[in-house]
N, C-alpha and C positions, 0 to 999 in steps of 0.2 A: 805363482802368478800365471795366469791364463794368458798366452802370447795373443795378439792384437788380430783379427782375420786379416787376410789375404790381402795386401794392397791393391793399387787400380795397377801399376804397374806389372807388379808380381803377377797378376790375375791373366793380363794381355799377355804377357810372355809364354806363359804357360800353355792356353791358349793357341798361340801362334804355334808350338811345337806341337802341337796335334798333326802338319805334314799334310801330304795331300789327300783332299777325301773326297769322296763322290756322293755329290746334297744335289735338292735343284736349287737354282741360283731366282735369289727374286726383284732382284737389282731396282733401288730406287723405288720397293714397297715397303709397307712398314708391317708391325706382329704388335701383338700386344701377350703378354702371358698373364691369361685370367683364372689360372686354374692351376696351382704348383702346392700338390700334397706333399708334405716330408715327414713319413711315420716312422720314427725311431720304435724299435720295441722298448717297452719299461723296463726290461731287465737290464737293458745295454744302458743303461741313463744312471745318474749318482743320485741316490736318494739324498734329500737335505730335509731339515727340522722344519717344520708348519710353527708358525708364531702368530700369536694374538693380536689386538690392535693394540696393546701395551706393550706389547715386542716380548710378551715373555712364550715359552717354546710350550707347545701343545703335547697332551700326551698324560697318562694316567699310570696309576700304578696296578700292577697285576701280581698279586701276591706275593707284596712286600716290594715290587720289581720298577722301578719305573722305565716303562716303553713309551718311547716319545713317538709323536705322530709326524709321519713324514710326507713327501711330497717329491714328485719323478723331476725330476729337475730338467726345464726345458730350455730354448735357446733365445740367449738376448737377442736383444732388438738391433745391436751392430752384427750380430753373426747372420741372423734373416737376413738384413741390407745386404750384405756380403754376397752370400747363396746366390740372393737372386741376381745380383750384377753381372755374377760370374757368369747363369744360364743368360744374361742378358748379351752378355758379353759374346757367348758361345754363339750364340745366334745370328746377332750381328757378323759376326766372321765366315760363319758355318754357310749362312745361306745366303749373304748377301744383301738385308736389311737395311734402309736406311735409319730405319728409325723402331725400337722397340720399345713398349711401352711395359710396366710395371704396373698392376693392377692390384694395390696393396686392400686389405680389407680394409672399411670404416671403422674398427676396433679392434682390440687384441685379444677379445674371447676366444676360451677353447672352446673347441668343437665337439659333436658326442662322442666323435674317436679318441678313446683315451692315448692313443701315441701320437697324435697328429700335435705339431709344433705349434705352437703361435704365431701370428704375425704373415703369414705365407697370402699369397691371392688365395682365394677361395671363394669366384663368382660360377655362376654359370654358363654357358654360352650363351643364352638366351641375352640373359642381362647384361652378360659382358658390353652384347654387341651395341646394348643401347645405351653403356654408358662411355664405351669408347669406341668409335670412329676409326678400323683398319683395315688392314688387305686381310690378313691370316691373325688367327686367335693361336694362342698357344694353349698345350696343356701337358705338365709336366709330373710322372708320381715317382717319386722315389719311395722304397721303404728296404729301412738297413735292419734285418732279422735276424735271430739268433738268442743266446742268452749269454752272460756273463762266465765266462771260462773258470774263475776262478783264479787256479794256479794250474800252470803246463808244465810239467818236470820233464828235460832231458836227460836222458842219461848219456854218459860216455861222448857229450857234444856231436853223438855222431847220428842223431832220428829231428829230422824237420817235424815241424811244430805247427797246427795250424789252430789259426784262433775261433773262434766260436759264433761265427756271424759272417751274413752276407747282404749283397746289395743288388736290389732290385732300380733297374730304372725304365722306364716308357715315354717315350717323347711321342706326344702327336698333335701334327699342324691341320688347322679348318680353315676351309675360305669362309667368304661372308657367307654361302648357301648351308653352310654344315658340313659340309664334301670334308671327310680326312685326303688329304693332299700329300702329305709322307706322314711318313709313320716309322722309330725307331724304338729297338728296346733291347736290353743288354742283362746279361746277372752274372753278378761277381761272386765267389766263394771263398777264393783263396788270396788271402791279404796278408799273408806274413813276414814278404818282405815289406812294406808298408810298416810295420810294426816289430819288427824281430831286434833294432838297437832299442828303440824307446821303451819297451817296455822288460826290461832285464830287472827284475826287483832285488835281485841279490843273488849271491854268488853258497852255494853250499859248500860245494867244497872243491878242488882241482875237475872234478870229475861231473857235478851234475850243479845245472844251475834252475833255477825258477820264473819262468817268466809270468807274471803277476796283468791281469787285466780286468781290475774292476768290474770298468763302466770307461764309455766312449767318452773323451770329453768334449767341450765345444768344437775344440780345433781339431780334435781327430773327426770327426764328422762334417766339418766343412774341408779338412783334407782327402775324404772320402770321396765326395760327392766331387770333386775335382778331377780324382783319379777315375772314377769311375766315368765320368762325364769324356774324359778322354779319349777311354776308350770306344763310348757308344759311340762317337763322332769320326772317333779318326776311319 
């Protein structure tokens, strides 16, 4: 079972322990975020079976073989909400905000970018401005790169292990003129304490063990972008 995202609580806590940082402060203006790309690479993502409108699973046979036709598996529509609360959340704390807006698209099409998520904003400035009324436009890209590790073997429990992907993030704020106003951005590589109990797929023998890592799931990537977001802020 895929654990539930990030409560409101859990989210502000976490949050709050970011510590002191140095933003400008915009006290008593508002942001809207009209622009938050989140491009997972395909590789990191769980492939799942394409199905019909019979619900029966796609896919053909190739010499005698049946290879089913799959599909990069993207992020429900509670873990988008999530995401974006959290950078909503971030922001409000970070800079002082009274009020941040969420600028969700009109519909949940993908986009030509085959890794880009669903569901995220995805206006332009232009448009943003004229469909929502604030002080500062946000725009937000994350993209978590890399490929699927497969399997890590340690030997002798005694060689760090690092997994196969990192994270990119770029924060940047506009006023109404277009003027970037701050501008942040961070890259992460090394995430293995992040992942070094959860992902222990089995033990071989006293001496060498297997760490096993797919594909990211929902909730390792929205714990990603938290930890990450942490750190671009703190």
């Amino acid at each position: 079972m895929i654990p539930p995202p990030l409560t409101h609580m859990l989210r502000v806590f976490a949050l709050l322990m970011m510590g002191a940082i140095y933003a400008p402060q915009f006290n008593a203006q508002s942001a809207a975020i009209y622009d938050f790309s989140f491009d997972v690479a395909p590789a990191l993502r769980n492939e799942l079976p394409k199905y019909d409108a019979a619900g029966r699973a796609k896919g053909e046979y190739v010499r005698g073989e049946w290879v089913p036709e799959t599909v990069r598996e993207t992020l429900s529509s509670r873990y988008v909400t999530s995401i974006c609360e959290t950078l909503q959340a971030a922001l409000i704390d970070v800079y002082g905000y009274e009020d941040v807006a969420v600028l969700y698209p009109g519909n949940l099409s993908m986009t030509i970018h085959p890794s880009r998520m669903n569901g995220f904003p995805k206006w332009s400035l232009k448009k943003s401005m004229k469909k929502h009324a604030s002080n500062h436009y946000v725009e937000c890209q994350v993209q978590i790169k890399g490929r699927s590790s497969g399997t890590l073997i340690v030997m002798n429990k005694q060689r760090e292990a690092s997994l196969k992907f990192a994270i990119n993030i770029q924060l940047t704020v506009y006023d109404t003129d277009g003027n970037i106003i701050d501008e942040k951005s961070i890259a992460i590589s090394d995430f293995t304490r992040e992942f070094q109990d959860s992902h222990v797929a089995r033990l071989e023998d006293e001496f060498t063990r297997v760490l096993g890592i797919g594909h990211l799931s929902q909730s390792d990537m929205e714990r990603l972008f938290l930890s990450s977001l942490q750190q671009l802020l703190h």
